[in-house]
C-alpha atoms as an extended CHARMM CRD file, in Angstrom:
* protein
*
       167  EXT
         1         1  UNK       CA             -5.8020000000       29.5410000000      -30.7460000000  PROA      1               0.0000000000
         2         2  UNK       CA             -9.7010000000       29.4840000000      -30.1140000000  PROA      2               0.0000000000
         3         3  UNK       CA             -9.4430000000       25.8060000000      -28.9900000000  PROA      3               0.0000000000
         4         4  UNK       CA             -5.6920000000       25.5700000000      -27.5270000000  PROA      4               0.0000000000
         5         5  UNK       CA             -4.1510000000       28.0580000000      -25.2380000000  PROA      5               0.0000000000
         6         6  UNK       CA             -1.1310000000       29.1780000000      -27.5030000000  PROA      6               0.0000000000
         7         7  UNK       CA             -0.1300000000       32.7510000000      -28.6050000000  PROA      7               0.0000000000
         8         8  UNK       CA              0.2960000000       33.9040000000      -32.5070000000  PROA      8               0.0000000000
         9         9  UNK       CA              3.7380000000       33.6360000000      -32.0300000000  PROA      9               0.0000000000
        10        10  UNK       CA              4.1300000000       30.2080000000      -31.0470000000  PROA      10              0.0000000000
        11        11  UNK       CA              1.9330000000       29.1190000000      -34.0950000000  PROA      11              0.0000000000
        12        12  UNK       CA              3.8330000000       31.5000000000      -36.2470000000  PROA      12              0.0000000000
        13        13  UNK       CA              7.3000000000       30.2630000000      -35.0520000000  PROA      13              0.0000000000
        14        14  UNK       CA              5.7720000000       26.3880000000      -35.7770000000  PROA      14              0.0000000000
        15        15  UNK       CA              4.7580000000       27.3370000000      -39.3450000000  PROA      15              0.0000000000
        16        16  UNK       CA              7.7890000000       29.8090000000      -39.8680000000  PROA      16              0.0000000000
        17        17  UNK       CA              5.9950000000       33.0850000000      -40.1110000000  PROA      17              0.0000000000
        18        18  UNK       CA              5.2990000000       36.6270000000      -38.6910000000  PROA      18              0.0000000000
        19        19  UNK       CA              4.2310000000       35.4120000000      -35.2690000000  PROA      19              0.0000000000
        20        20  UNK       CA              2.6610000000       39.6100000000      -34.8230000000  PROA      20              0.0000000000
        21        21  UNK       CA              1.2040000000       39.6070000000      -38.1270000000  PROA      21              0.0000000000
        22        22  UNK       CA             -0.3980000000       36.4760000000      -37.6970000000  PROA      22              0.0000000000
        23        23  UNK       CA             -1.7380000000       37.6450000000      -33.9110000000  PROA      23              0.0000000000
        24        24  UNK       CA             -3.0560000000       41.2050000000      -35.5280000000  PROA      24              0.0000000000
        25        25  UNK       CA             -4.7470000000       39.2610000000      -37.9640000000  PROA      25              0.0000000000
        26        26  UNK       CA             -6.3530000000       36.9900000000      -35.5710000000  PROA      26              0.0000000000
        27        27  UNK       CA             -7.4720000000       39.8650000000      -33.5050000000  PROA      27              0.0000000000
        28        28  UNK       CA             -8.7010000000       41.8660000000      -36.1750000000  PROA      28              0.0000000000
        29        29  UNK       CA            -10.3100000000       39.3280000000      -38.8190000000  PROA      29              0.0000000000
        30        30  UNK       CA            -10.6860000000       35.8900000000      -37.8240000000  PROA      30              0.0000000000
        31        31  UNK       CA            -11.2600000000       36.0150000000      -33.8430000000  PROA      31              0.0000000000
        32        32  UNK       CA            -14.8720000000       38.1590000000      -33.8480000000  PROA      32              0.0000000000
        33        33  UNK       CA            -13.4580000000       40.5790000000      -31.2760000000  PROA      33              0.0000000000
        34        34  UNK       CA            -14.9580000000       43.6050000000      -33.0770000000  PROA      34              0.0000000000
        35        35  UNK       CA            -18.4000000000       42.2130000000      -32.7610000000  PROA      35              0.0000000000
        36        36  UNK       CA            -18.2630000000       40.7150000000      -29.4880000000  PROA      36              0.0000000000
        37        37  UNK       CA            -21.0270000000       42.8230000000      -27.3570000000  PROA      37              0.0000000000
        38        38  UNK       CA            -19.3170000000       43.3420000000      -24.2970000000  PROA      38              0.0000000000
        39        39  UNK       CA            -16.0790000000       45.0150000000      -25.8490000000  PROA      39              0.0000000000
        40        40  UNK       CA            -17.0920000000       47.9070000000      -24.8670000000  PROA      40              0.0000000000
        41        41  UNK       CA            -17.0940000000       46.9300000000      -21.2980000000  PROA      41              0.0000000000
        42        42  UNK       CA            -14.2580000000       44.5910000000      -20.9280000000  PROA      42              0.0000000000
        43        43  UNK       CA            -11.5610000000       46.5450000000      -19.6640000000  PROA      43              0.0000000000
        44        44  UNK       CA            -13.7670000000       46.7360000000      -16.3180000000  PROA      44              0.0000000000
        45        45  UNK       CA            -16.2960000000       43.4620000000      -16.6660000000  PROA      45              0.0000000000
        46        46  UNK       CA            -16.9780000000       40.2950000000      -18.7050000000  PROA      46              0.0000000000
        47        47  UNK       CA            -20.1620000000       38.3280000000      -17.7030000000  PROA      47              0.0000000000
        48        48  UNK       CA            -20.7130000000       35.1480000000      -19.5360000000  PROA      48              0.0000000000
        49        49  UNK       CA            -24.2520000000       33.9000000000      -17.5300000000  PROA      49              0.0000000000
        50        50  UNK       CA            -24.1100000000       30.7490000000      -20.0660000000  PROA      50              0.0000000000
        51        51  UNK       CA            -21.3940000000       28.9670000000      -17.8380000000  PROA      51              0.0000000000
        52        52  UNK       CA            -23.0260000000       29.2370000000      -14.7500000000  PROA      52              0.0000000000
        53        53  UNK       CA            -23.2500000000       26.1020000000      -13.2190000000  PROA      53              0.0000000000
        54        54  UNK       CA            -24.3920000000       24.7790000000       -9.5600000000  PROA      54              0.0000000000
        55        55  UNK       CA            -20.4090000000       24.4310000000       -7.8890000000  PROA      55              0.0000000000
        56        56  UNK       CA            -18.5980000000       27.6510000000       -8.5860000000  PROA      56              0.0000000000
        57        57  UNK       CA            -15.4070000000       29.2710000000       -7.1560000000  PROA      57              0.0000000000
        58        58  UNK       CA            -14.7660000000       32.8460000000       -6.4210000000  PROA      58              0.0000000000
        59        59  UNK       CA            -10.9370000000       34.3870000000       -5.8250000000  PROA      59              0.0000000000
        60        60  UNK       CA             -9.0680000000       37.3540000000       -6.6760000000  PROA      60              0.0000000000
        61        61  UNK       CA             -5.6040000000       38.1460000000       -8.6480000000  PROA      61              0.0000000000
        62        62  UNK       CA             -4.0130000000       41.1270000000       -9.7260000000  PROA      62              0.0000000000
        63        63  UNK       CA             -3.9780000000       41.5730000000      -13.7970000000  PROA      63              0.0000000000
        64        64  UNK       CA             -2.1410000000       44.4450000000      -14.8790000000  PROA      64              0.0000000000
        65        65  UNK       CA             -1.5590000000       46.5420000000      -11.8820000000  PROA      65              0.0000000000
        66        66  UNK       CA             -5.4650000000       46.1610000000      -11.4110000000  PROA      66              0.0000000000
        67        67  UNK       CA             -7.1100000000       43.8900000000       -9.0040000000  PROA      67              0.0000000000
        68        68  UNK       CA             -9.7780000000       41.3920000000      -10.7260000000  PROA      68              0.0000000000
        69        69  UNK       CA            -12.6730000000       39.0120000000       -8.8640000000  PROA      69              0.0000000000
        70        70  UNK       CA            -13.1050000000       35.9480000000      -11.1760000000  PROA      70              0.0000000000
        71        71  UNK       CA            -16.0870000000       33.5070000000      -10.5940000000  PROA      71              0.0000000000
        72        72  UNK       CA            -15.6710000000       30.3180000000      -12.4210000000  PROA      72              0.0000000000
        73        73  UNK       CA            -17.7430000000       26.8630000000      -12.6600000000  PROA      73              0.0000000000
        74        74  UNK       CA            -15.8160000000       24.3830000000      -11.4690000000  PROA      74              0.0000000000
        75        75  UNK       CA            -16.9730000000       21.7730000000      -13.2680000000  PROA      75              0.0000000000
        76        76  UNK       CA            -15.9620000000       23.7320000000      -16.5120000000  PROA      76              0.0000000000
        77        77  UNK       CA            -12.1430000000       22.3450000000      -15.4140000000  PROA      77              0.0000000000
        78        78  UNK       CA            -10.5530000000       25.7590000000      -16.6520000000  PROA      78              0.0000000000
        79        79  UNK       CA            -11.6150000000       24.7050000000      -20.0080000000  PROA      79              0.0000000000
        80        80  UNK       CA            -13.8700000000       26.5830000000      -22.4100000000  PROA      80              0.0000000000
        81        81  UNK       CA            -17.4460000000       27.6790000000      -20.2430000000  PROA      81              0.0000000000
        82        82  UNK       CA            -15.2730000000       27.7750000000      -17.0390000000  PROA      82              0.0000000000
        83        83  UNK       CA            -15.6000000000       31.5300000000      -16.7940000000  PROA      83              0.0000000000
        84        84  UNK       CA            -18.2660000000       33.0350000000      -15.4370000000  PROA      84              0.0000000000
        85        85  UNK       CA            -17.5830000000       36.4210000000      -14.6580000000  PROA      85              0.0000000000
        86        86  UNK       CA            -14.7380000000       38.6180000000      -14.3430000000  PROA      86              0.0000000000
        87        87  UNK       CA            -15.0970000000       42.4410000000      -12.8370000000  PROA      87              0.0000000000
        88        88  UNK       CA            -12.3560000000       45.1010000000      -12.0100000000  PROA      88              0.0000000000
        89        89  UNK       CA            -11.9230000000       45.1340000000       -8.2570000000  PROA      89              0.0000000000
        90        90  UNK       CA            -13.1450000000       43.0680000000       -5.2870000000  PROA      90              0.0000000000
        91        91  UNK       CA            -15.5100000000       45.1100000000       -3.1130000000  PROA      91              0.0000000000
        92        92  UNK       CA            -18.7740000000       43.2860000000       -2.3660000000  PROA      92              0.0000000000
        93        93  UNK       CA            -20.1320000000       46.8980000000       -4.2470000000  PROA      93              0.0000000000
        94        94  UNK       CA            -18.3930000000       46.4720000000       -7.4500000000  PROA      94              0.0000000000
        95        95  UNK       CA            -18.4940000000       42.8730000000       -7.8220000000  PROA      95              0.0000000000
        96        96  UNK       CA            -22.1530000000       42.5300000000       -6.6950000000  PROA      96              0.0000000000
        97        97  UNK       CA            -22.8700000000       45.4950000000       -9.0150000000  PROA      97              0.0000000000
        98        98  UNK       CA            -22.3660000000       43.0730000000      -11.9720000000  PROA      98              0.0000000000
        99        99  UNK       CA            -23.1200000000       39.6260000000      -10.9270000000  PROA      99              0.0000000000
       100       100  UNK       CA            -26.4030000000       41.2230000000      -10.1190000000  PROA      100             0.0000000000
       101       101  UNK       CA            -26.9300000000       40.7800000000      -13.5840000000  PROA      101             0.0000000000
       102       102  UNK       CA            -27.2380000000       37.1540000000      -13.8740000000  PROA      102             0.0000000000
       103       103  UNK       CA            -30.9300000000       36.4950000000      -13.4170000000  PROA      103             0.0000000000
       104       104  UNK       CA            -31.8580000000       35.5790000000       -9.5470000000  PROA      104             0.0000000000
       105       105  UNK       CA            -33.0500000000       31.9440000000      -10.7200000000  PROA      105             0.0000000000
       106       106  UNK       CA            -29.7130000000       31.1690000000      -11.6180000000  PROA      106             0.0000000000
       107       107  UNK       CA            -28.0440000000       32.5260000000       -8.7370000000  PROA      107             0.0000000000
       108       108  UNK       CA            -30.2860000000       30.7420000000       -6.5310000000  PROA      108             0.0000000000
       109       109  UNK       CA            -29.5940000000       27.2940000000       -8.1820000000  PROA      109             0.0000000000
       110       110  UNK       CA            -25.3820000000       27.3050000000       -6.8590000000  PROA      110             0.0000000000
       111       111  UNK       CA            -24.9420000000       24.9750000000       -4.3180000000  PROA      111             0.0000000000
       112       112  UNK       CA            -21.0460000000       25.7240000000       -3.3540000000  PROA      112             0.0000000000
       113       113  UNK       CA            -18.7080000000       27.9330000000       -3.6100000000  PROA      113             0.0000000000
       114       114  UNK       CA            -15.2350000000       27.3510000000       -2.9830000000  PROA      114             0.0000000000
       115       115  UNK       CA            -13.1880000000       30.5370000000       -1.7620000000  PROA      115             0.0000000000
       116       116  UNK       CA            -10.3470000000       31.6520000000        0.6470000000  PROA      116             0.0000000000
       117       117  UNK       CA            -10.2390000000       33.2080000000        3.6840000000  PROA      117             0.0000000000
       118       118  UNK       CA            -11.1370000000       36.7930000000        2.1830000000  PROA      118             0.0000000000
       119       119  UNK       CA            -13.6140000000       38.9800000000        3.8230000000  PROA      119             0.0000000000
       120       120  UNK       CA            -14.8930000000       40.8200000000        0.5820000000  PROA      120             0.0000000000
       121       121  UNK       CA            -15.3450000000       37.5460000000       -1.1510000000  PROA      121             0.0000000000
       122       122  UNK       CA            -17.4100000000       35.8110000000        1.7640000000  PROA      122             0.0000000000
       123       123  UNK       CA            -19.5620000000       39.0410000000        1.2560000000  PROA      123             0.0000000000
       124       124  UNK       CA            -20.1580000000       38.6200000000       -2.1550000000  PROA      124             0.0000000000
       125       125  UNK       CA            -21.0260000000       34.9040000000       -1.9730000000  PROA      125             0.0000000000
       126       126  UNK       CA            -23.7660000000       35.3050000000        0.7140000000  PROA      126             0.0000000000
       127       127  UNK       CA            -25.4080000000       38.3660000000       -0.8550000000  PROA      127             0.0000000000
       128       128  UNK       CA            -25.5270000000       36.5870000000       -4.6410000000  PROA      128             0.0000000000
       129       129  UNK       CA            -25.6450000000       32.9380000000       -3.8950000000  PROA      129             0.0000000000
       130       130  UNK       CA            -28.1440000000       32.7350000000       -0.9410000000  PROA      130             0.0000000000
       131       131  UNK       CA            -28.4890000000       28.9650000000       -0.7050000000  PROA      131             0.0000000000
       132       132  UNK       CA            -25.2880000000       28.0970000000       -1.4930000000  PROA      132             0.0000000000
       133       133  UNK       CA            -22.6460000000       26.3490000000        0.4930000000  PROA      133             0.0000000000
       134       134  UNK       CA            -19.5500000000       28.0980000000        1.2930000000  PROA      134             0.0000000000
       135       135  UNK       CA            -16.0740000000       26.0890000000        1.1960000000  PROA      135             0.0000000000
       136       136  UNK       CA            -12.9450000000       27.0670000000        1.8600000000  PROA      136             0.0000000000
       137       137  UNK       CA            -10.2330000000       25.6720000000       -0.1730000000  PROA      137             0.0000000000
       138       138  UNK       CA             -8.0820000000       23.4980000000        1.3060000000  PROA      138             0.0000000000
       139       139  UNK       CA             -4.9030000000       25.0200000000        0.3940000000  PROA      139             0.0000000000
       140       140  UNK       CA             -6.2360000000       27.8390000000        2.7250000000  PROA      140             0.0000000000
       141       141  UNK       CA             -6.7380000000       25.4960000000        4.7930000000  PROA      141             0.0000000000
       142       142  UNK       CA             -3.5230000000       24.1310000000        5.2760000000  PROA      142             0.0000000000
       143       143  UNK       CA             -1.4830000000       27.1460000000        4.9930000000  PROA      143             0.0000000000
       144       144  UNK       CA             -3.5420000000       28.7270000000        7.8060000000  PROA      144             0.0000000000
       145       145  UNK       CA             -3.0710000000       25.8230000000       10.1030000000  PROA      145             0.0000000000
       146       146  UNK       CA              0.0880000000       24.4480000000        8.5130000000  PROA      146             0.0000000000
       147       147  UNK       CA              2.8520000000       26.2790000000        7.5740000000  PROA      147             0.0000000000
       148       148  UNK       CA              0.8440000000       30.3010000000        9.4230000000  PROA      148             0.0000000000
       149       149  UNK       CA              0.3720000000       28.1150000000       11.6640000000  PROA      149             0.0000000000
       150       150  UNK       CA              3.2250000000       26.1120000000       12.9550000000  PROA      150             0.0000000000
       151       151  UNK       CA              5.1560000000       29.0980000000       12.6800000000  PROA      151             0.0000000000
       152       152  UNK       CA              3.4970000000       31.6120000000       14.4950000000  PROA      152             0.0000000000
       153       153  UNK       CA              4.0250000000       28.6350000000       17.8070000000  PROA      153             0.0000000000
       154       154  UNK       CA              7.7120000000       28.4130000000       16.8380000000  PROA      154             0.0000000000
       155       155  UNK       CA              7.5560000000       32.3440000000       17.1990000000  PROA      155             0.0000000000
       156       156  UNK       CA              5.5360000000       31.9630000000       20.1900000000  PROA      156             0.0000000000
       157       157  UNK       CA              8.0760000000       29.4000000000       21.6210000000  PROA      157             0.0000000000
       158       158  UNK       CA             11.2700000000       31.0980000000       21.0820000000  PROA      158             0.0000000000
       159       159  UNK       CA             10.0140000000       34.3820000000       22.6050000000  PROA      159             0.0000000000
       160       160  UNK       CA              8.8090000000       32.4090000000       25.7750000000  PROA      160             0.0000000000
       161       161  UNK       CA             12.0680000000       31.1030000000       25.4030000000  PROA      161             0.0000000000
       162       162  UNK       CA             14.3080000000       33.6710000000       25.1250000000  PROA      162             0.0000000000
       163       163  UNK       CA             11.8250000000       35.4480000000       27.8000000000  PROA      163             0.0000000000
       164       164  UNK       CA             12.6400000000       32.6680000000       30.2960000000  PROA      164             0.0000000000
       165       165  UNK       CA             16.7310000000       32.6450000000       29.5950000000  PROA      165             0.0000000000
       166       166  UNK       CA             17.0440000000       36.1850000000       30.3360000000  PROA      166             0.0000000000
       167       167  UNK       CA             14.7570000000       37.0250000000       33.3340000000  PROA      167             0.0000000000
């Protein structure tokens, strides 16, 4: 479980035990969670500076009714070190806030940053990674001028259309 991504009760249904005793007892005894130093903290913000790398990516998803920014280093390949930071909401104020705690040195050493389209997360990038490239992910990319794209002229087309058939 600290090297694989599987639950307690997967492992506990492999070697025929309490799958929810076995994840208690992971949580409580054998995982360090009580001593971690930002438990306090971690229902609103995780930073782990360590991972920070000089190609990140920035994006938002919604985790438990609550929108999170994540910042990841992309050469981490969603393995263990990818994550850099995660923090409760996605205003340039709150997430700047806390990625204002990675020392300026670091900041200043990213040289991408892949993102979509999103206002709030352009704003983040060019107030904490100054010298850094921004890129837009290509799936953006290609849904804005693909499928957004092709449909807002078949739209366009049939209204002209229909315009045309009745006047």
């Amino acid at each position: 479980m600290d090297t694989y991504p599987v639950t307690a009760q997967c492992v506990g249904r492999f070697f025929r035990t309490d799958g929810k005793y076995l994840s208690r007892a992971y949580k409580e005894h054998l995982s360090g969670f009580d001593d971690w130093v930002q438990k306090e903290h971690a229902d609103e913000w995780v930073l782990l500076e360590q991972n920070m790398g000089e190609r990140l990516s920035i994006d938002e998803t919604m985790l438990h009714h609550d929108l999170f920014t994540f910042l990841s280093n992309k050469d981490g390949h969603c393995k263990k070190g990818t994550l850099i930071a995660a923090v409760k909401g996605t205003t340039v104020a709150d997430v700047t806030r806390h990625l204002d705690k990675i020392p300026e040195e670091s900041r200043k050493k990213v040289r991408e940053v892949t993102m979509d389209f999103s206002d709030s997360m352009m704003g983040i990038v060019k107030k904490e990674f100054p010298q850094a490239e921004i890129v837009i992910a290509l799936f953006h990319v290609m849904q804005l001028y693909g499928t957004k794209g092709l449909d807002a002229m078949r739209m366009k087309l049939k209204r002209g259309n229909t315009t045309e058939v009745k006047g």
